[in-house]
Structures are given as C-alpha cells and as structure tokens.
C-alpha positions in Angstrom: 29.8 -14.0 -43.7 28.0 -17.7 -44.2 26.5 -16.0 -46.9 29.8 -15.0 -48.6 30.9 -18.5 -47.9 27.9 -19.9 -49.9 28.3 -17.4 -53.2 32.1 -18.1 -53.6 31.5 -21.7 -53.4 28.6 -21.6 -55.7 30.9 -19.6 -57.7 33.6 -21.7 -57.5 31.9 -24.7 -58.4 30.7 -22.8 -61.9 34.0 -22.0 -62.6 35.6 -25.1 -62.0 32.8 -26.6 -64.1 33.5 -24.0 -66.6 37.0 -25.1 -66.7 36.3 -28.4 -66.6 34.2 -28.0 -70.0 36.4 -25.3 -71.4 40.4 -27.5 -71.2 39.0 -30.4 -73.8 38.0 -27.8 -76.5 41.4 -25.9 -75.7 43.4 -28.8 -76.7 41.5 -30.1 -79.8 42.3 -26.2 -80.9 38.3 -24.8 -80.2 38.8 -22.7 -77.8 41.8 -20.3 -77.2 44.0 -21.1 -74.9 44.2 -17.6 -73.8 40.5 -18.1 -72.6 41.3 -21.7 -70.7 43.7 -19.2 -69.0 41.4 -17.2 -67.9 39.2 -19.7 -66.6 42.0 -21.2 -64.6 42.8 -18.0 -63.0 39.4 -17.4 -62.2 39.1 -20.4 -60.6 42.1 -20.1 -58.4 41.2 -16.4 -57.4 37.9 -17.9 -56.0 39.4 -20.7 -54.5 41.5 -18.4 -52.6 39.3 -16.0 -51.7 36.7 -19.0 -50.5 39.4 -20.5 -48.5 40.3 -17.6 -46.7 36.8 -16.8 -46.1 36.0 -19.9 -44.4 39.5 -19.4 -42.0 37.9 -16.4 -41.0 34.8 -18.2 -39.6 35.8 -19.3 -36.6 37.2 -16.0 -35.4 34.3 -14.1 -36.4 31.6 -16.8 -34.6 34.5 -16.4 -31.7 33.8 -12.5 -31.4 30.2 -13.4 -32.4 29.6 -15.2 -29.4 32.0 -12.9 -27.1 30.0 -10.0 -27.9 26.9 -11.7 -27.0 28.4 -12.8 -23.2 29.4 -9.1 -23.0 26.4 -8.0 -24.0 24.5 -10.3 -21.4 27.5 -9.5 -19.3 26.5 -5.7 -19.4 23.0 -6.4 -19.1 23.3 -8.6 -15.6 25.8 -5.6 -14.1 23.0 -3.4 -15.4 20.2 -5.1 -13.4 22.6 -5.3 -10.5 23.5 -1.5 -10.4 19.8 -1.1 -11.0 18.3 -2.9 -8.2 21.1 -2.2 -5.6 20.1 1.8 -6.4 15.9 0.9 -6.1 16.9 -1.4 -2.5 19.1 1.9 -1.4 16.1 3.9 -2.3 13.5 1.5 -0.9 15.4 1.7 2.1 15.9 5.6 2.2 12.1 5.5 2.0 11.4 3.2 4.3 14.0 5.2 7.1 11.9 8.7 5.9 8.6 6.6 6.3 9.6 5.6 10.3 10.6 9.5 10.8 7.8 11.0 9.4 5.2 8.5 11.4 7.8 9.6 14.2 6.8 12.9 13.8 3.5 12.8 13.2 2.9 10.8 16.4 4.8 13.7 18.4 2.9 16.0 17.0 0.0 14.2 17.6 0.8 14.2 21.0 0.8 17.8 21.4 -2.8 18.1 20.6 -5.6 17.4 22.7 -8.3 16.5 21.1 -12.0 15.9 23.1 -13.4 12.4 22.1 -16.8 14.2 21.7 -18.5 17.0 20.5 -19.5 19.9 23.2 -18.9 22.5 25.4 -15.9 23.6 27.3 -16.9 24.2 31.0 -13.7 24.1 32.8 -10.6 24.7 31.7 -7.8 23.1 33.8 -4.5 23.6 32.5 -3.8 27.6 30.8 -0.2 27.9 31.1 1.5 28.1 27.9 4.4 25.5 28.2 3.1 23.9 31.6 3.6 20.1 32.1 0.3 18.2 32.2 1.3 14.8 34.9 -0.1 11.5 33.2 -4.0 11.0 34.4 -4.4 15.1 34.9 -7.7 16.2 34.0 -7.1 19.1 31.3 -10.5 20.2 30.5 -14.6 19.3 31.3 -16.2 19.1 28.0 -20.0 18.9 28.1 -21.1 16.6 25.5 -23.8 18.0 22.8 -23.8 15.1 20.6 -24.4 11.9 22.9 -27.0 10.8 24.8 -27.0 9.1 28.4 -27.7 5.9 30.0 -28.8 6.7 33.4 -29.9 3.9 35.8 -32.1 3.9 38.1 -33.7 1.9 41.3 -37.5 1.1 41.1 -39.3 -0.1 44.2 -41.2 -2.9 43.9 -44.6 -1.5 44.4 -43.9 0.6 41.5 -42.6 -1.8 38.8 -46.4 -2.8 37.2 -46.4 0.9 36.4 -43.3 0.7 34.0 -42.9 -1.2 30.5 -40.3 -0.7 27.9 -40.6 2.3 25.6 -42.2 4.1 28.2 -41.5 8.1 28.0 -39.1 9.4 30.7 -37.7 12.6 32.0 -34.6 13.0 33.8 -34.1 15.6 36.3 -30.7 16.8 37.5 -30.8 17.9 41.4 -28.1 20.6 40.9 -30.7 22.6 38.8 -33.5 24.3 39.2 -35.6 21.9 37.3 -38.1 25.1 36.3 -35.5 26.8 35.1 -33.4 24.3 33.5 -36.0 21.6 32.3 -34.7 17.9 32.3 -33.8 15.8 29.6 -36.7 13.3 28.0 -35.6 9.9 27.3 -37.3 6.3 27.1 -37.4 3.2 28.7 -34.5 0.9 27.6 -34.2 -2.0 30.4 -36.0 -3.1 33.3 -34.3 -6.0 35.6 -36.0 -10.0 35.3 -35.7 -9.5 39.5 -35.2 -7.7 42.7 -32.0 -6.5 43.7 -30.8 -5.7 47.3 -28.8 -3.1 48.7 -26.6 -3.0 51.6 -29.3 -2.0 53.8 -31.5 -5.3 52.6 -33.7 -2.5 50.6 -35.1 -4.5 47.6 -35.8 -2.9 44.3 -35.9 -3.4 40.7 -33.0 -1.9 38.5 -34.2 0.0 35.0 -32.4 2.0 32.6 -33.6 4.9 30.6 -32.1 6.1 27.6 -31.9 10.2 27.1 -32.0 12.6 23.7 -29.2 14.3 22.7 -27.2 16.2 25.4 -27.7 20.1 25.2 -25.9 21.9 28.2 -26.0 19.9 31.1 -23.7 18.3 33.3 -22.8 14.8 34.9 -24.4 15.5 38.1 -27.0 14.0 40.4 -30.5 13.6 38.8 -33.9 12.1 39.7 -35.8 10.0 37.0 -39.6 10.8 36.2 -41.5 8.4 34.6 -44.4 9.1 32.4 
C-alpha cells in the first residue's frame, strides 16, 4: 500500500507539473484547450485516488498490526496447549515409571536368588505357596566359585616354622580326608604377637587363604602346613 502511495504521488506531481506547463500555452492559443482539460481531469482523478489511498493507511497498519498480536497471540496459546499436554505426559510417565519400578521390585521379591555360584545341598522350603518367616534359611548352597579364609591358632613353638606364602592344606574333620582330599591354600597372615585364650593358652593367630571351593561344606577342619 506505501508503495501505491508513492506511485500516485509521483504521478501526481507529473501531472500537476504537466498542467502547470500545459495552462500558459492553452491561453496564448498553443495548445487545445480540450487537452488542458484533460490534464486537469487527470490531475484530479489522481489526487483523489492518492487521497483516499493515504485514509486507508491507518486502517490497514491497524489490521496490520492486529494480525501480528493474533498471530503472537495464537502462537503463546499454542506453546501453552503444548507444554501443558508434554507436563500431563511427563507426568503420566513419571506415575507409569513409579508402577513399573513398583512391580519390578515385587517381582523381584519373589525370586531368590543365591549370592554365589554353587551347589544346592539342602533345600528348606518345597511347598508351592508356603510362607517363608523373615531370617528363615531357604536353602544351603555350597559355593564353587569362592575361596575361604580359614583361621587358625599356631602354638608358639611352631611359629619359626611358618612364613607368608607358605603352601597349606586344609582338612575338614567331617570327612574322610583319604577319601575326600582337603583343599590347598597359602599363607596370607600371621599375628605380630601371642594371643591368649580363656584358659591362659598362648598362641599365635594365622590365616590361610584356600583355592576355589569345589564340593565341600562349612564344617570343622584342621589346617596342614607344608
């Protein structure tokens, strides 16, 4: 439209010029007066016509700049709708997250699972739907993966023999050692002094550390140094 306004003024100023050039020649008889006519009417059509243009200005920067605060309008309602939909969906997620880790930890809790590798040697619990009482032992597991720290009580008369590293074997009582074997460890630990006992026995406390578990149990044993 400001471009509109520009042309018919441009034009207008031509024509008026025109006009302006065109009356003296009418009167002297040069130019027809028929053509100063002309002129005039042209320049009163695009005076006019400018004129009106320019009233319309106003209004149109008016809608102009209306259409612009709806269109920011729109937008903000937009952004609204939008992130009151993510915050409802966030939150949907967040409520599915809680169930699901609600679940999960039920679930969780219906398995038993053996914090080592082994064997099952005795199973406690067999009923299918029995209650198991907080602190119950379910099952013995015998581990096949670990090894053992088994300490034991050296007298002194014995204690030059030992040094760290020093090969061991450890015998379980509740086996027939030649039948069962023992398990061969090492050395880990022997005690800076004497320790005594209830009795007033003195003795030296060491600590030997086994292979790998294979089928034994936690019972009784008697260490062998070697």
């Amino acid at each position: 439209m400001q471009a509109r306004v520009r042309n018919l003024r441009n034009g207008y100023n031509l024509a008026r010029d025109e006009l302006n050039i065109t009356k003296p020649l009418a009167d002297e008889g040069v130019v027809p007066k028929v053509e100063l006519l002309k002129l005039q009417r042209q320049v009163n059509d695009t005076r006019r016509e400018l004129t009106s243009t320019e009233l319309k200005l106003p209004a149109l920067r008016s809608a102009i700049e209306e259409a612009k605060l709806s269109r920011i309008d729109i937008a903000q309602k937009f952004r609204s709708e939008q992130q009151e939909k993510l915050n409802e969906a966030q939150d949907r997620l967040s409520s599915m997250t809680e169930s699901a880790v609600g679940l999960e930890d039920r679930v969780n809790r219906t398995v038993v699972v053996s914090p080592v590798n082994g064997t099952v040697k005795t199973l406690n619990v067999n009923t299918v739907g029995g209650v198991i009482q907080p602190g119950m032992d379910i099952v013995e597991i015998v581990p096949t993966e670990d090894t053992l720290l088994v300490e034991a009580k050296i007298a002194p008369q014995d204690i030059a023999f030992l040094r760290p590293d020093l090969h061991a074997i450890v015998k379980f009582s509740a086996y027939d050692f030649t039948k069962y074997g023992g398990l061969d460890g090492t050395l880990e630990h022997i005690s800076a002094d004497t320790t005594q006992d209830e009795e007033g026995n003195s003795f030296y406390i060491v600590r030997v550390r086994t292979e790998k578990l294979t089928s034994v149990t936690m019972k009784p044993c008697q260490l062998f140094l070697a």
